[in-house]
ZADO-1210 file (C-alpha; in nm, 4 decimals, padded with zeros to 6 digits):
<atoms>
<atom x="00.0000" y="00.0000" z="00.0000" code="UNK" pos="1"/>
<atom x="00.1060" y="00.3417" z="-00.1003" code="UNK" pos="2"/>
<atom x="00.1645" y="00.6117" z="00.1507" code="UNK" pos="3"/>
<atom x="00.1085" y="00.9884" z="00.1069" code="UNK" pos="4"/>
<atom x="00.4979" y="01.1608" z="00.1615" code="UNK" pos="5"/>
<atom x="00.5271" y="01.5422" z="00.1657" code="UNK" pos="6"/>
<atom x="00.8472" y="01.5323" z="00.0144" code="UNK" pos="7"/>
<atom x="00.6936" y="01.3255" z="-00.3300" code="UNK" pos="8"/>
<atom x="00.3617" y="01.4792" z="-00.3678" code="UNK" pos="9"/>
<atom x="00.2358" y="01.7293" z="-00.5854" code="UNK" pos="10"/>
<atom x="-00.1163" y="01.8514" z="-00.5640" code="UNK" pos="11"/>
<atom x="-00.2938" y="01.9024" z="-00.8964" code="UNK" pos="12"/>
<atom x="-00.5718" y="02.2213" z="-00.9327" code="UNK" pos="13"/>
<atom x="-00.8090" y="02.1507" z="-01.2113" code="UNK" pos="14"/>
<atom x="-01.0139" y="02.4261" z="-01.4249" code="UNK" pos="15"/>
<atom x="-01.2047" y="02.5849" z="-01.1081" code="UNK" pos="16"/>
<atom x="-01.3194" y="02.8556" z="-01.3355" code="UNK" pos="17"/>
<atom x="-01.6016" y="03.1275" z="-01.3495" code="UNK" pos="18"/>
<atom x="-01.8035" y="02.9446" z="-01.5909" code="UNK" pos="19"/>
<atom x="-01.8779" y="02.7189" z="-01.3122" code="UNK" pos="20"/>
<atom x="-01.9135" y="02.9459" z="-01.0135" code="UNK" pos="21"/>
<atom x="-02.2384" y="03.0897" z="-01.1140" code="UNK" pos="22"/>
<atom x="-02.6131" y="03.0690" z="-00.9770" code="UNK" pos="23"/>
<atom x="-02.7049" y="02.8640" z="-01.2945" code="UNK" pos="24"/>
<atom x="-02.3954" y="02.5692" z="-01.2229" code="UNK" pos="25"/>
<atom x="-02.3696" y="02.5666" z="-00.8444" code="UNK" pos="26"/>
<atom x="-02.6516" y="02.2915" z="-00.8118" code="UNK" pos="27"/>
<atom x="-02.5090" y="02.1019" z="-01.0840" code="UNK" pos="28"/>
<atom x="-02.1725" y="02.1149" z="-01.0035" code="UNK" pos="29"/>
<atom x="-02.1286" y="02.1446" z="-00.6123" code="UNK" pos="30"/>
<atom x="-01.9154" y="02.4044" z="-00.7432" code="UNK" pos="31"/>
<atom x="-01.9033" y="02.6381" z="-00.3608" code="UNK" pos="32"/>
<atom x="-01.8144" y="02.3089" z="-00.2121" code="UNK" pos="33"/>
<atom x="-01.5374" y="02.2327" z="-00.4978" code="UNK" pos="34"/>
<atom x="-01.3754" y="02.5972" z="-00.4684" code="UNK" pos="35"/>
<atom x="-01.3956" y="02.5737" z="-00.0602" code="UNK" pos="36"/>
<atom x="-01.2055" y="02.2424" z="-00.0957" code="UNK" pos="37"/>
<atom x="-00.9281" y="02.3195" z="-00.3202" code="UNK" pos="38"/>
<atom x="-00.8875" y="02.6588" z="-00.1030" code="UNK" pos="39"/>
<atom x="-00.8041" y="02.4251" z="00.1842" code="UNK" pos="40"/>
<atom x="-00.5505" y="02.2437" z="-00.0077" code="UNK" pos="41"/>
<atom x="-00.3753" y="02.5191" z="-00.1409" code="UNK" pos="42"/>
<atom x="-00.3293" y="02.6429" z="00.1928" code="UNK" pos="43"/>
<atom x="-00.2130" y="02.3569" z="00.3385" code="UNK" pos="44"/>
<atom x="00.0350" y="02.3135" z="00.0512" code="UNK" pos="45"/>
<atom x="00.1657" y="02.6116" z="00.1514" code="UNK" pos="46"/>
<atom x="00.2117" y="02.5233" z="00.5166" code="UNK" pos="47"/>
<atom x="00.4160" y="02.2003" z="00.3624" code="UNK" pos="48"/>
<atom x="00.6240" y="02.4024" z="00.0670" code="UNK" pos="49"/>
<atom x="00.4114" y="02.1189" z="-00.1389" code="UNK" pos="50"/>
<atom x="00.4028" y="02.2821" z="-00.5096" code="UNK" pos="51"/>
<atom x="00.0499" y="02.3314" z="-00.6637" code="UNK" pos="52"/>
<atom x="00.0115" y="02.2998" z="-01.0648" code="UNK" pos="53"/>
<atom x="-00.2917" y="02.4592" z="-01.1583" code="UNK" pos="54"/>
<atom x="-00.4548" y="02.4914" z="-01.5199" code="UNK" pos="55"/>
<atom x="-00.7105" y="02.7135" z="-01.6874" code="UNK" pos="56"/>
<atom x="-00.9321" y="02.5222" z="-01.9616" code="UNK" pos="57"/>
<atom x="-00.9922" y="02.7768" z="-02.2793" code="UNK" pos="58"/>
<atom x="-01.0107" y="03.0779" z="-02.0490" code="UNK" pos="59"/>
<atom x="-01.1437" y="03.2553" z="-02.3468" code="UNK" pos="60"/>
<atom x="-01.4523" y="03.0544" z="-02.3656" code="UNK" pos="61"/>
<atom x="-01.4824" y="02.9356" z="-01.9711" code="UNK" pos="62"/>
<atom x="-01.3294" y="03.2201" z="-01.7506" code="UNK" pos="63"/>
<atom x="-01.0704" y="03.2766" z="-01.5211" code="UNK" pos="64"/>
<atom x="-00.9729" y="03.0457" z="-01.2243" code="UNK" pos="65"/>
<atom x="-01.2083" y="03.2132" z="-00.9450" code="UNK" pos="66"/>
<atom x="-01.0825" y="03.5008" z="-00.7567" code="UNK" pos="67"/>
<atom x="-01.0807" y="03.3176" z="-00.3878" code="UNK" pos="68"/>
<atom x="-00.9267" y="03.0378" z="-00.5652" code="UNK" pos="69"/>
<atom x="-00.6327" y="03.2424" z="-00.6600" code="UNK" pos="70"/>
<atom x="-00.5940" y="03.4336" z="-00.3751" code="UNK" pos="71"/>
<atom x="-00.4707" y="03.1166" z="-00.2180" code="UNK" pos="72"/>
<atom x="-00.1827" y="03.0436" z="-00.4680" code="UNK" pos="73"/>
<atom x="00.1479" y="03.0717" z="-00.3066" code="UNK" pos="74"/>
<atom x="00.5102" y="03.1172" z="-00.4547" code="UNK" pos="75"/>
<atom x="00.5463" y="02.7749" z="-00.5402" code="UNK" pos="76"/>
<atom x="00.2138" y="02.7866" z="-00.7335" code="UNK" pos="77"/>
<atom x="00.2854" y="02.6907" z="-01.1261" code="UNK" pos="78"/>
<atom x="-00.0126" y="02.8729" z="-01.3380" code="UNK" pos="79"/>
<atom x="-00.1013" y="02.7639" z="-01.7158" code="UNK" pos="80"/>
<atom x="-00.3808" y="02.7639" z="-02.0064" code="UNK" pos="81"/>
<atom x="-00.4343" y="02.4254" z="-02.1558" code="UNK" pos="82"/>
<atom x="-00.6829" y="02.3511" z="-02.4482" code="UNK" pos="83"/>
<atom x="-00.6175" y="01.9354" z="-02.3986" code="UNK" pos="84"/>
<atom x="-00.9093" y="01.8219" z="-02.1507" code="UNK" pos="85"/>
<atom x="-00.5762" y="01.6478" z="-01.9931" code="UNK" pos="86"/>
<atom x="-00.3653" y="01.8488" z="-01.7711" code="UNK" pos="87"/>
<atom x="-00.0463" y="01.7065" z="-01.9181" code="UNK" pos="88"/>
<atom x="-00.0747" y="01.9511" z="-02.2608" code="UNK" pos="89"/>
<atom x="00.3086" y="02.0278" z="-02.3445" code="UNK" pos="90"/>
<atom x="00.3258" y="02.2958" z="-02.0692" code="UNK" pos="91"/>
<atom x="00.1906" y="02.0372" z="-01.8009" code="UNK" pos="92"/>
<atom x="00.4511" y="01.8284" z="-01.8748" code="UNK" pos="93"/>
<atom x="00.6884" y="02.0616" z="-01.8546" code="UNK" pos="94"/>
<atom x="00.6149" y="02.1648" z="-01.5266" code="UNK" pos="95"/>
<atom x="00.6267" y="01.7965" z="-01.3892" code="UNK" pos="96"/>
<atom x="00.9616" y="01.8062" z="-01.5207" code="UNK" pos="97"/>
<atom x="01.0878" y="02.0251" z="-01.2732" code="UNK" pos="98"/>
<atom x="00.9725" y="01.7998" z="-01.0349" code="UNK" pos="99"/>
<atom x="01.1406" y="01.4613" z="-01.0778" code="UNK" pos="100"/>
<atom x="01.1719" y="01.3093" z="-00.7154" code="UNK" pos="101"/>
<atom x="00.7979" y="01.3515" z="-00.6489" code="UNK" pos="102"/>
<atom x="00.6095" y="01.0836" z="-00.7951" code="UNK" pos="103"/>
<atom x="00.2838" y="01.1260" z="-00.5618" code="UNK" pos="104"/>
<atom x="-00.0726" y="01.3584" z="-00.7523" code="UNK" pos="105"/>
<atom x="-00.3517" y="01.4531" z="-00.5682" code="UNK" pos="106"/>
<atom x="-00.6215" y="01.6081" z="-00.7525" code="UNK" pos="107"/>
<atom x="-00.9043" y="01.8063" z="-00.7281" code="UNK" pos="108"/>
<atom x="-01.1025" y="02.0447" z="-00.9499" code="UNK" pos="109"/>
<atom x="-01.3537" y="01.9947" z="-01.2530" code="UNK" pos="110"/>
<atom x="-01.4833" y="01.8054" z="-01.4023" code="UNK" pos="111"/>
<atom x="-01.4415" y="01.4254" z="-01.2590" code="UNK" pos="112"/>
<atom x="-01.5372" y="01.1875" z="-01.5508" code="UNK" pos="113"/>
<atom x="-01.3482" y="01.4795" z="-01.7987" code="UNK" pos="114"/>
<atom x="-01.0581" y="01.6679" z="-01.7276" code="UNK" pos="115"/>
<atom x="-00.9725" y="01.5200" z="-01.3849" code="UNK" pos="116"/>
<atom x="-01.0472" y="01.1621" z="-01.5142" code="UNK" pos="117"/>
<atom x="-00.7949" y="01.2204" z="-01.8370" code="UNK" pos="118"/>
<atom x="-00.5370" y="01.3847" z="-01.6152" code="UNK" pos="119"/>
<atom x="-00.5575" y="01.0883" z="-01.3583" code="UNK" pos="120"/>
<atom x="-00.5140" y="00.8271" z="-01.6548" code="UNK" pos="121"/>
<atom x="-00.2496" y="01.0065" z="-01.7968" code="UNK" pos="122"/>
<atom x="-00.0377" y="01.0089" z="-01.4444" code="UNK" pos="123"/>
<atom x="-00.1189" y="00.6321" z="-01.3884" code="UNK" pos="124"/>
<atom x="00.0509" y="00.5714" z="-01.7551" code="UNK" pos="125"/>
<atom x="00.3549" y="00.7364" z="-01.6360" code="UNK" pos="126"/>
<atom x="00.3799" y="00.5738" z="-01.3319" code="UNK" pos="127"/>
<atom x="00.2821" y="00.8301" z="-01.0645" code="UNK" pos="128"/>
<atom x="00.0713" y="00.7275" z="-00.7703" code="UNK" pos="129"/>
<atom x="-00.2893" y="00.8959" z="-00.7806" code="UNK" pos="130"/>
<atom x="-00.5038" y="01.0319" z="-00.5316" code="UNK" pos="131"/>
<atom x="-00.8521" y="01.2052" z="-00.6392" code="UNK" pos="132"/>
<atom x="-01.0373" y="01.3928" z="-00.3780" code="UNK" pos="133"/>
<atom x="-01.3802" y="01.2866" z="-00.3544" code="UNK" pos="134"/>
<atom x="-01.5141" y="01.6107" z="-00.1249" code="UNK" pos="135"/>
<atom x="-01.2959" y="01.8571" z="-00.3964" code="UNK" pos="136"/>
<atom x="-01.4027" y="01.7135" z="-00.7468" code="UNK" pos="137"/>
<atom x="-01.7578" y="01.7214" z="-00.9313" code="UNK" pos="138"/>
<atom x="-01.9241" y="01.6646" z="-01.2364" code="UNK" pos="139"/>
<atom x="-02.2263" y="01.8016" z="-01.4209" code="UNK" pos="140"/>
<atom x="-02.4280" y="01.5166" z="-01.3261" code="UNK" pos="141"/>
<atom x="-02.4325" y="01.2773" z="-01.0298" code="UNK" pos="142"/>
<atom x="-02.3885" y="00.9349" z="-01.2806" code="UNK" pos="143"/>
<atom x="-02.0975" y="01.0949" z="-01.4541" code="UNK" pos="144"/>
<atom x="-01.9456" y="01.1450" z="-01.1108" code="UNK" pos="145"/>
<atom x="-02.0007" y="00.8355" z="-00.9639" code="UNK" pos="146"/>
<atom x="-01.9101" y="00.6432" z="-01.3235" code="UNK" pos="147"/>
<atom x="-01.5617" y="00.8490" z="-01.3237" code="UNK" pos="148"/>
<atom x="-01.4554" y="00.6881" z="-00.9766" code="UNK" pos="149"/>
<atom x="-01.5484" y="00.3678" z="-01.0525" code="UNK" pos="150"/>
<atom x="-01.3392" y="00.4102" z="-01.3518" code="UNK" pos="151"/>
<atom x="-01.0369" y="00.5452" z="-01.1683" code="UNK" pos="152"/>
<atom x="-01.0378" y="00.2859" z="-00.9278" code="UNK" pos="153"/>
<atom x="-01.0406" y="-00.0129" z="-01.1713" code="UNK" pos="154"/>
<atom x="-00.7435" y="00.1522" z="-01.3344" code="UNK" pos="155"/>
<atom x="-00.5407" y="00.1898" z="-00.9408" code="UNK" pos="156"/>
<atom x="-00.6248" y="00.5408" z="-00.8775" code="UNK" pos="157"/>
<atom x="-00.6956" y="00.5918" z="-00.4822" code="UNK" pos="158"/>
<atom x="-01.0106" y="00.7849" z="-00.3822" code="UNK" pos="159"/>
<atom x="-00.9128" y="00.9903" z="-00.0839" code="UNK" pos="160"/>
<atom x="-01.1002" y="01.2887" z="00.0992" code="UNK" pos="161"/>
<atom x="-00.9295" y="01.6375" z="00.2103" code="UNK" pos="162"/>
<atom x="-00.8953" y="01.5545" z="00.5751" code="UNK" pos="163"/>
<atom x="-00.7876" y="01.2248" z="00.4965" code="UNK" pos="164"/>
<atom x="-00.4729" y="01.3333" z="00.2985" code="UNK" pos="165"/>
<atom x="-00.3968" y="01.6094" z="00.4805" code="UNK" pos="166"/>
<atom x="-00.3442" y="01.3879" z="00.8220" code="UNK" pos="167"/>
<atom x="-00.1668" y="01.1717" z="00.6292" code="UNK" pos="168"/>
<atom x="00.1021" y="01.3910" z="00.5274" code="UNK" pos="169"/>
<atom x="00.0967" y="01.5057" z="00.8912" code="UNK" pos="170"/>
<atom x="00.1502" y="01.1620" z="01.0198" code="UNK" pos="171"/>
<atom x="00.1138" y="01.2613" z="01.4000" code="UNK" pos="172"/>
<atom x="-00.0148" y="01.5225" z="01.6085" code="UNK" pos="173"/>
<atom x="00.2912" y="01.5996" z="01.7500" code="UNK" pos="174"/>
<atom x="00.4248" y="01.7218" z="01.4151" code="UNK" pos="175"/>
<atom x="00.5421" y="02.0936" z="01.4968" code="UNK" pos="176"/>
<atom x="00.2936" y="02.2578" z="01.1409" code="UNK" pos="177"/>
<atom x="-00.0716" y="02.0514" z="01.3564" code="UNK" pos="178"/>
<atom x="-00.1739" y="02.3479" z="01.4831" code="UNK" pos="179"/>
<atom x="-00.1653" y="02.5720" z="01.2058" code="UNK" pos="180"/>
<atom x="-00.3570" y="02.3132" z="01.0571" code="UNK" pos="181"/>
<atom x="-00.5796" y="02.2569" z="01.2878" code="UNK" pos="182"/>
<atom x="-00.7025" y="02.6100" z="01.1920" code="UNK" pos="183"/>
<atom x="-00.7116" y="02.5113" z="00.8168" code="UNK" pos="184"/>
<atom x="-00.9230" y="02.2999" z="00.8944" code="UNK" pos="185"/>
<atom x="-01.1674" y="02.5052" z="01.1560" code="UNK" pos="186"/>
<atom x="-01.1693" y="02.7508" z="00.9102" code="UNK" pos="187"/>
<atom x="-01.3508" y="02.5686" z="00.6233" code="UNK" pos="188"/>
<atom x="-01.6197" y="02.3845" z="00.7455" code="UNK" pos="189"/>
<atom x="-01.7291" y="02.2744" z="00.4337" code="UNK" pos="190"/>
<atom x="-02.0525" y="02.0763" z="00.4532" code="UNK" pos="191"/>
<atom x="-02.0468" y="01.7587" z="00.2048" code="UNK" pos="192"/>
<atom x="-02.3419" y="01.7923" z="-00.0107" code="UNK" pos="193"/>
<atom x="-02.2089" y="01.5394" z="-00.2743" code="UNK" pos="194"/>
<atom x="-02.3992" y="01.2132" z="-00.2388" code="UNK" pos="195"/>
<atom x="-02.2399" y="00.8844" z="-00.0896" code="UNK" pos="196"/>
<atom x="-02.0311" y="00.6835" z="-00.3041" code="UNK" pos="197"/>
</atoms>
């Protein structure tokens, strides 16, 4: 069994753009909850110096990354338009380049059984380890949600939650970063609306 290391993951940030952050998508999508998630991570990545790859679909045509999304980038925060439904375009894989002693993905963003799903795939072909948030991923429909994890799974892609990961990487309670965790975590009390696996 594969265990989360701090020192060999990189979390992935998937096309949490405008298009989906409005009243018409939020029911559809889960798309607060999705945003509210990834937040979370991308804070907690910077407590851990973890680097965060995140990618804009056809901005043109589907927005910007939302504005509460970005104001949790960090320095170590690697920002790029793609046009593949895969995050690993040419400049994707360029990025993971830089990267070439951490082998470990976790994922979250939009949408499951498209972008994520392709991007997971893509990782499991060249040999990464890959870890899909269940509470920070969504899909237009329930079925195409629920059919994208049973999908990943067959193909040896781990379904985690937030909380789950992040305590993993912790390890212990003693570890010196728990409490300013612990406050990550207080802060968003994100309720899960998605339904049960």
């Amino acid at each position: 069994m594969n265990t989360l290391d701090k020192e060999k993951v990189l979390f992935f940030c998937c096309d949490i753009q405008d298009v989906f952050n409005n009243e018409a998508n939020q029911k559809n999508y889960n798309c607060l909850q999705v945003i509210e998630c990834a937040c979370l991570m991308n804070e907690f990545a910077k407590v851990y110096d973890i680097p965060i790859i995140v990618s804009e679909q056809n901005p043109k045509v589907f927005g910007s990354t939302v504005q509460q999304l970005k104001n949790t980038f960090t320095q170590n925060t690697h920002f790029y338009e793609k046009f593949t439904f895969t995050m690993l375009s040419d400049k994707g894989l360029e990025i993971l380049k830089q990267y070439p002693n951490r082998n470990q993905v976790v994922i979250y963003g939009l949408e499951t059984h498209i972008c994520v799903q392709q991007t997971c795939l893509d990782l499991i072909k060249l040999g990464y380890q890959v870890y899909v948030l269940t509470d920070g991923t969504s899909s237009s429909k329930p079925l195409f949600r629920s059919t994208a994890y049973e999908r990943l799974k067959q193909c040896n892609v781990y379904l985690e939650t937030s909380q789950s990961v992040m305590y993993t990487l912790m390890q212990t309670s003693q570890n010196e970063k728990f409490r300013e965790v612990l406050k990550l975590v207080k802060k968003y009390q994100f309720q899960n609306i998605f339904p049960s696996l």
